[in-house]
VOLO-997577 format. One record per atom (N, C-alpha, C): x, y, z. Coordinates in steps of 0.05 Angstrom, whole numbers, plus 5000, padded with zeros to 4 digits. Example, Ala and Ser with C-alpha at 12.3 -4.5 7.8 and 13.67 -1.06 7.14 Angstrom:
residues 2
526448865156 524649105156 526449345156 525749555142 527349795143 525850015157 
This chain:
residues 414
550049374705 552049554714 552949484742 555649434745 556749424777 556449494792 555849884797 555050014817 553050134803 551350074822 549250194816 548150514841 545850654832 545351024846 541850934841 541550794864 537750854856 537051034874 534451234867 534451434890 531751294890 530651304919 527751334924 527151614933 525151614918 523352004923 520251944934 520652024960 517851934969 517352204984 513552264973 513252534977 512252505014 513352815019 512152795048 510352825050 507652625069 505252685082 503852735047 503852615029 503352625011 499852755002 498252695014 495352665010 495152895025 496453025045 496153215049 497353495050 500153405046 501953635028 500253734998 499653544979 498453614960 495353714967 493953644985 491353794990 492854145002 493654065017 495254385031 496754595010 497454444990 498454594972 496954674952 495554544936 492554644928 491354854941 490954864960 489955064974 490555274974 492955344980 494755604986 495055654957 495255444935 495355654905 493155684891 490555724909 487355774906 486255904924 488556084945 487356274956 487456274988 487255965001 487555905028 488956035038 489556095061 490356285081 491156075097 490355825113 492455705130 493155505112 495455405121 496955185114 496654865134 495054765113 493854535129 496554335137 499254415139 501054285145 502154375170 500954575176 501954695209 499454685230 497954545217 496154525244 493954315246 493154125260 493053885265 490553875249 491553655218 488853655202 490153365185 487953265184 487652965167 486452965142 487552825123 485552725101 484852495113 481052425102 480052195103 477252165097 475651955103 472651985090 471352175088 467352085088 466052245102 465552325131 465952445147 466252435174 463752455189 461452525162 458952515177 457552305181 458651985161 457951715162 459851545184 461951695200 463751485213 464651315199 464351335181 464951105172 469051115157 469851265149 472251405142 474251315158 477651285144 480351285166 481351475158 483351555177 485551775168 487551545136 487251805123 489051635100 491051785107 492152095113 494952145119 494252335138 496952425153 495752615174 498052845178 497553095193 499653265191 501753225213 504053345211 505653355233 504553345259 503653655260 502053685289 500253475302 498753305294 497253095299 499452845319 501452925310 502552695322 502552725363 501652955366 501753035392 499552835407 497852815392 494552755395 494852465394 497052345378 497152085377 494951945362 494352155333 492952005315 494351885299 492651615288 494851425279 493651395248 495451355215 494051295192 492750935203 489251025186 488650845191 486650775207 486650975235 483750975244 481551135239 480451055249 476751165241 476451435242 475751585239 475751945241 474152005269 472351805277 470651845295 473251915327 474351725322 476551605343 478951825335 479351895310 480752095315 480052445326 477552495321 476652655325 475752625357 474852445366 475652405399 477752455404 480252435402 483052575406 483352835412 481952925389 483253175379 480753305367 478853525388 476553605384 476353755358 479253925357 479154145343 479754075318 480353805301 482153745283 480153795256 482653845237 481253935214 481653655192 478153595183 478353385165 477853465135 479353475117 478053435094 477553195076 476553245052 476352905042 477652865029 478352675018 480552634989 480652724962 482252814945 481252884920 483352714902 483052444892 483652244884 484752434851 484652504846 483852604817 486852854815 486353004842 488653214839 491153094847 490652844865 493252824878 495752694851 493652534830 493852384809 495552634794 494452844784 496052994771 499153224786 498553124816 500553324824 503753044823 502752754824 504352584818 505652614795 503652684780 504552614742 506652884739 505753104750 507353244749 510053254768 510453094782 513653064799 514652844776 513152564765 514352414745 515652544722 514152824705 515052924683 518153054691 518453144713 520453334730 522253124731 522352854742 524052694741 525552544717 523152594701 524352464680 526252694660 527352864666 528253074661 532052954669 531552774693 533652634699 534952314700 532952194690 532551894679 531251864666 530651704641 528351464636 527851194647 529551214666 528950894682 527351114705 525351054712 522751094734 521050904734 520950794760 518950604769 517550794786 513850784778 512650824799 511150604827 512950764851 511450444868 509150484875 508750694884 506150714895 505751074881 502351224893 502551384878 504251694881 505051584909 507251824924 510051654923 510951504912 513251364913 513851304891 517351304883 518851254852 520651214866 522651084850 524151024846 524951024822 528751204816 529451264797 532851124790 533351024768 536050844765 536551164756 538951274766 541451414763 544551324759 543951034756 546750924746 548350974726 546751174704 547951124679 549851394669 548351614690 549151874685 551251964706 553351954701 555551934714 557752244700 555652414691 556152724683 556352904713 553952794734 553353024758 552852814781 554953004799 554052754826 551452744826 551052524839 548852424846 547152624871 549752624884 548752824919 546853064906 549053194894 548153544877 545553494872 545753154846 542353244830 540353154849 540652964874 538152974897 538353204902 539153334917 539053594935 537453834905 537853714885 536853914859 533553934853 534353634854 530653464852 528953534876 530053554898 529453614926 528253874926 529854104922 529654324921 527254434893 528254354875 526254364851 523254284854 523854104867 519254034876 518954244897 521254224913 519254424931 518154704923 519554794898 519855134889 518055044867 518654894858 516354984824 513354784835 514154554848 511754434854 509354504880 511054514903 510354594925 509954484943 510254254947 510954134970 514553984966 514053794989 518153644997 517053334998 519553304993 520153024990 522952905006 521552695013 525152625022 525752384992 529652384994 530652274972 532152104992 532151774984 534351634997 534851474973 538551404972 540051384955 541551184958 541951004947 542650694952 543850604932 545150324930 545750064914 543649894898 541449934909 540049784903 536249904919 533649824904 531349884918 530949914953 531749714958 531949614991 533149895000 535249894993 536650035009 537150425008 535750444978 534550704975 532050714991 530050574987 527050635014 527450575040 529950425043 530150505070 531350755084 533250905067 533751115068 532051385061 530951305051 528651565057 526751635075 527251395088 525051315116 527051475149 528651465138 530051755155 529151865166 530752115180 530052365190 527952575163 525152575172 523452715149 522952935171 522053285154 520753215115 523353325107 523753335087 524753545060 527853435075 529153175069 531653135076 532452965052 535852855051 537052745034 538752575049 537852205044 539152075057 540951935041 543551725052 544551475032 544651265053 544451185041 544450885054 546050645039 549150695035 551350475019 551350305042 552149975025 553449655042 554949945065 556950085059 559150055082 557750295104 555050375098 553550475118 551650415132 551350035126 548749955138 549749945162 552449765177 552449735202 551549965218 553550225213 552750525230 549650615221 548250595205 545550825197 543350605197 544150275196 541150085191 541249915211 542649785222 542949615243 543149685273 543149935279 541849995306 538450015298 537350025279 533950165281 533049915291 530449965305 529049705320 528449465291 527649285294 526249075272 524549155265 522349385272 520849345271 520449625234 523149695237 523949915216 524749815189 525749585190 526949395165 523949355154 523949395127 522149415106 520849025104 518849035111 517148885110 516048715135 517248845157 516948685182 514248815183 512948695201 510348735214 509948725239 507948745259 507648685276 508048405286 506548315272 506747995277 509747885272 510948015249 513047845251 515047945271 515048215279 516948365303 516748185316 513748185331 513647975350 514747665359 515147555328 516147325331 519647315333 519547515326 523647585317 523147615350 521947815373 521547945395 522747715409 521247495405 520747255425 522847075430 525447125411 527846955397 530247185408 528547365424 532147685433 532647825408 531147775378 531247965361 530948205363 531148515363 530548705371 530948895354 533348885333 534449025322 535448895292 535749175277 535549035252 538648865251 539848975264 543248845266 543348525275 541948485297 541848305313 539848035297 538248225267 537847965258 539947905237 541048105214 543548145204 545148005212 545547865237 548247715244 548047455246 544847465252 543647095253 545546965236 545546675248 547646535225 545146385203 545946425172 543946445158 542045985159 544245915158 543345665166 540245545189 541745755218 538745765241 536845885232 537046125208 534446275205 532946155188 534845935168 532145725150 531145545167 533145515171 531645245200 528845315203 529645515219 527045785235 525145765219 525045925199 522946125181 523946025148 524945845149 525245745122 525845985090 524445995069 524546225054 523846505061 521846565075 521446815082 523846845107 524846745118 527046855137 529146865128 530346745101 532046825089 531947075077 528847105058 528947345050 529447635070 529047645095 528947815108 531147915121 533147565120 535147655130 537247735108 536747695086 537947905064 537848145063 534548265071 534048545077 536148595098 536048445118 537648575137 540848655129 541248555112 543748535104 543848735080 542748815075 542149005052 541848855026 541348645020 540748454999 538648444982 538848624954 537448634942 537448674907 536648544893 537948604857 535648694843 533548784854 531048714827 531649024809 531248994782 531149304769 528649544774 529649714768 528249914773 526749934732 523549754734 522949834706 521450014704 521450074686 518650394672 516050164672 514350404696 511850214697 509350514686 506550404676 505050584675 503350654696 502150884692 499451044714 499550784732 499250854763 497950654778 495750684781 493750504788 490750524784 489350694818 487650704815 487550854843 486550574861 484750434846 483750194867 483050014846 482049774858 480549474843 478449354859 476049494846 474249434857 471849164844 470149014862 468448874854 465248914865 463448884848 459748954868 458148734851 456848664860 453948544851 451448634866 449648584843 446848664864 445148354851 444448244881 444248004886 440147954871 440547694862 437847584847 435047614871 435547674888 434347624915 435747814929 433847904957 435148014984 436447835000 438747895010 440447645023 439947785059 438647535069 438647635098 438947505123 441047285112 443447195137 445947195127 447247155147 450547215141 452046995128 450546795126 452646495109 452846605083 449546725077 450146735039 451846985039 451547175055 453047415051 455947335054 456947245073 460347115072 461247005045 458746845024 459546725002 459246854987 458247144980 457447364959 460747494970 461247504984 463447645002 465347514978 465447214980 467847134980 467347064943 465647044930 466147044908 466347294893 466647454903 467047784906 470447834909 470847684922 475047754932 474747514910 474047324905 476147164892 476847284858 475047534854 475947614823 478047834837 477148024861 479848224860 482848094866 482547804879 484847814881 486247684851 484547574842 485947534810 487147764794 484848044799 485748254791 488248374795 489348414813 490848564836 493248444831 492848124837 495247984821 496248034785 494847984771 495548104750 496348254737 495148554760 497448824755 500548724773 500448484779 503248564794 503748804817 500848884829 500848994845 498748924872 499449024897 499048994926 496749254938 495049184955 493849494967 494449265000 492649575009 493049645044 491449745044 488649855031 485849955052 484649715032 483049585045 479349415046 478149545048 475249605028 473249675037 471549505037 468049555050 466549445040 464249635039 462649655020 459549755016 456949665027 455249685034 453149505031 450149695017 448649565004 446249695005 443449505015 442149605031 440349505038 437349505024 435449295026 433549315016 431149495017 432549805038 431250045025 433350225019 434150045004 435850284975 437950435004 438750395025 440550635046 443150435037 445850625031 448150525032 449750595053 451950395059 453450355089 456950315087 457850425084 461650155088 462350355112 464150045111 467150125136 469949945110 471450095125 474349975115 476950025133 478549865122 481249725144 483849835128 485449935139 488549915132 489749705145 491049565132 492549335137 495849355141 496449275166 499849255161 500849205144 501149115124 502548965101 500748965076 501649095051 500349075024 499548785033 497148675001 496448415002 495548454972 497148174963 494548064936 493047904946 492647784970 492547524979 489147514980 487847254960 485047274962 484147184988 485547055001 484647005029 484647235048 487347355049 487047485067 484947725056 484347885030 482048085024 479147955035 478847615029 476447595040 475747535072 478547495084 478347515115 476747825128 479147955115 478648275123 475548305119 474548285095 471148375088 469948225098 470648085108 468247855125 467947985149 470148065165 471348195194 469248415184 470148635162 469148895163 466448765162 463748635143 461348665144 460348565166 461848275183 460548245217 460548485232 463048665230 462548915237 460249225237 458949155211 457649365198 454649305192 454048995191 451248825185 449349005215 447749015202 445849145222 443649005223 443548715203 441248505211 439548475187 439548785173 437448765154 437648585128 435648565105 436648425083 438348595064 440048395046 442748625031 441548535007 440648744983 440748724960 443348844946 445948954956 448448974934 450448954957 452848784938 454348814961 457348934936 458449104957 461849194942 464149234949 465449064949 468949144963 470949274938 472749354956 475549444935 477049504956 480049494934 482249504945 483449674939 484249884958 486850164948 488850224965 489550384959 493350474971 494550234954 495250204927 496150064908 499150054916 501049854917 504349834908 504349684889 507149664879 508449484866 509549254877 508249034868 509748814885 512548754876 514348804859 516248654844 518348634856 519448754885 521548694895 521048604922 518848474924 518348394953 516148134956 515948064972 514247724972 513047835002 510847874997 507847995011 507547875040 507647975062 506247915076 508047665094 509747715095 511847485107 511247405143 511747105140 510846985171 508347225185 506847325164 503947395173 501647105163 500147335160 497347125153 497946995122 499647145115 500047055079 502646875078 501946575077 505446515068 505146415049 508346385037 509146305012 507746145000 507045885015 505545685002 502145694997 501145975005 498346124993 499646274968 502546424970 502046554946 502246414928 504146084927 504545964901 501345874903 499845814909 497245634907 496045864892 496446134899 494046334888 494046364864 497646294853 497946454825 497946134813 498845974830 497645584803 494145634803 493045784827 490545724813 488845914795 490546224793 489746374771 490646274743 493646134744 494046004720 492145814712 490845664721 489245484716 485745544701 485745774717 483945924707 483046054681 485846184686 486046384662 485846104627 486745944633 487545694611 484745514606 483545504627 481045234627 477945424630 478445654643 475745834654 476145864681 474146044703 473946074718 472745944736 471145754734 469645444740 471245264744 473745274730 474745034733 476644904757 477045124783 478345144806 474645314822 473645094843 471945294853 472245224878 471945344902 471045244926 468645144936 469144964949 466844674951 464544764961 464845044980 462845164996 460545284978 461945264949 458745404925 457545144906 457844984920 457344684909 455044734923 452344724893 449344674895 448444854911 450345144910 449145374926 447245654914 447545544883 445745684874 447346004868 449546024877 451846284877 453746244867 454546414848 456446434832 458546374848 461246254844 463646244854 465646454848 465446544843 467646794829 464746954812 464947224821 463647384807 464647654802 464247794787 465848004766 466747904737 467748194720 468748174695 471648124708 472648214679 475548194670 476648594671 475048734668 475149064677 475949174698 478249274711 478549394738 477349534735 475849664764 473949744761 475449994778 475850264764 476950514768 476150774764 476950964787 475451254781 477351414757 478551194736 480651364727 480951084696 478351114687 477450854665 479850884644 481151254641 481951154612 484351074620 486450954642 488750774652 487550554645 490550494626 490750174629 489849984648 489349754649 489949674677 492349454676 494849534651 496549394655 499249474656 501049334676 503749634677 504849564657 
């Protein structure tokens, strides 16, 4: 279709609009959205990040992502609860049934994010049925959402990234100059720190100012990923919006080792033949996370993790086994490890974006990752190994073929 109406519906403060709202329709008396409260781990192990946080918090300058310990240094008084993976699942399923009331094209990206093709229904403005959909979660469901409305994916999620909560944005080609190209770089969907920084270093600053680069200097520059970006900047984007199923909540991997392991070489290599099945996994679903964990249990039976939010989704088996290497030098307390367990959550959809650009992930890791899961998948898992498990007595890749999920009866394929 020529013109195309994709809306992105992304719930506000999601993890904790839906804990806050739970609440109040079970009896609660405050509203954990007016006063400075986080979802996140256990807070009695330190070990926990903020996974979302409320308005009020932003005073305190808590950020998603850090430690609870550090947030709670902030902010003496703040209210933590834990996650309830299970409710947030059904308060999703029920905004998808509601939507689909207005499409059958729904992509879910993540588990607070959709995207819906409205191209076809050309019965009711488009404006009316956001502001409908808008209004409708907030009254029958109970929490808000913002809706941004576009040509294309890009340019609907960047419009919802707006003025929040409970608003309705658009974002058309003949609105990017005025509404996308004043926002800093650092607002264009997929930049990172690292890469701000490098656009920083060049008088980049703004999403406009890369928008205007002449497209020739930016391959020069940054080759394919600077083209891709500078399409973003330009509002450049075609991928469809398909019907995907349940997203998984995480993809996890553990072993408990033939022996106590009690220096850090063998543990880096249990580490890493440990990421090298999630990232096979992860890739497979065609999907990306942003929290690392890792587990440990020691050889008196006491268990331990820390975990990382990452700027940028990743399938990338390097970068999952960088991170868990970082987290267990972090967390090793010396003793011997009889199990070790990582996983990966805050799940997306990779299908309209190429991971991790001029970061730690480039292009030429992701073609190597997926020639060498092809290779795999065709000959066995042996047949691509790293040299470092040559006559090491350790598996090279260890795990099944099973994502390993608090939510078994999902597929694990979209």
């Amino acid at each position: 279709m020529k013109h195309r109406i994709i809306f992105h519906i992304d719930v506000n403060s999601a993890y904790l609009s839906w804990e806050a709202t739970y609440r109040l329709q079970h009896g609660e008396v405050i509203d954990l959205r007016d006063i400075p409260s986080i979802v996140g781990g256990d807070e009695s192990k330190r070990h926990g990040i903020v996974l979302a946080k409320s308005i009020p918090t932003k005073k305190y300058g808590i950020l998603t992502g850090e430690s609870l310990y550090s947030a709670r240094q902030k902010c003496p008084n703040l209210t933590i609860v834990p996650p309830n993976y299970e409710m947030y699942m059904k308060a999703s399923n029920s905004m998808i049934d509601l939507l689909k009331e207005y499409s059958p094209y729904i992509q879910r990206y993540s588990i607070d994010e959709v995207f819906m093709d409205y191209s076809y229904n050309r019965e009711t403005n488009f404006l009316d049925t956001a502001y409908e959909i808008k209004e409708r979660i907030k009254k029958e469901l109970g929490f808000t959402v913002n809706i941004g409305i576009g040509p294309n994916k890009l340019l609907a999620k960047m419009a919802s990234d707006f003025e929040k909560p409970d608003k309705v944005h658009t974002l058309f080609h003949y609105e990017i100059r005025d509404k996308m190209w004043p926002l800093p770089i650092s607002k264009l969907f997929m930049i990172g720190p690292r890469t701000k920084k490098k656009l920083n270093k060049r008088g980049i600053f703004t999403i406009g100012e890369l928008a205007k680069l002449d497209k020739d200097y930016i391959y020069a520059w940054l080759k394919k990923p600077g083209i891709l970006i500078w399409e973003y900047a330009n509002g450049m984007e075609n991928s469809h919006v398909r019907n995907g199923s349940l997203p998984i909540k995480s993809i996890g991997n553990s072993t408990t080792t033939a022996y106590d392991v009690d220096n850090k070489r063998e543990s880096h290599m249990f580490l890493l033949a440990l990421s090298e099945m999630v990232g096979m996994r992860i890739r497979n679903l065609e999907q990306c996370g942003k929290v690392i964990s890792v587990s440990l249990k020691n050889n008196q039976f006491y268990s331990y993790s820390h975990q990382r939010k990452l700027n940028l989704p990743t399938d990338s088996t390097n970068v999952i086994y960088k991170t868990v290497k970082q987290l267990f030098d972090e967390m090793w307390q010396g003793e011997p490890i009889r199990r070790f367990s990582i996983s990966i959550s805050e799940l997306y959809s990779n299908d309209f974006q190429q991971l991790s650009l001029l970061e730690d992930y480039s292009e030429k890791d992701k073609i190597l990752d997926r020639t060498i899961d092809k290779i795999r998948n065709k000959y066995g898992y042996n047949s691509i190994i790293r040299s470092c498990f040559l006559h090491s007595g350790i598996k090279p890749i260890i795990g099944g073929v099973v994502t390993e999920t608090d939510y078994p009866m999902m597929s694990i394929f979209l």
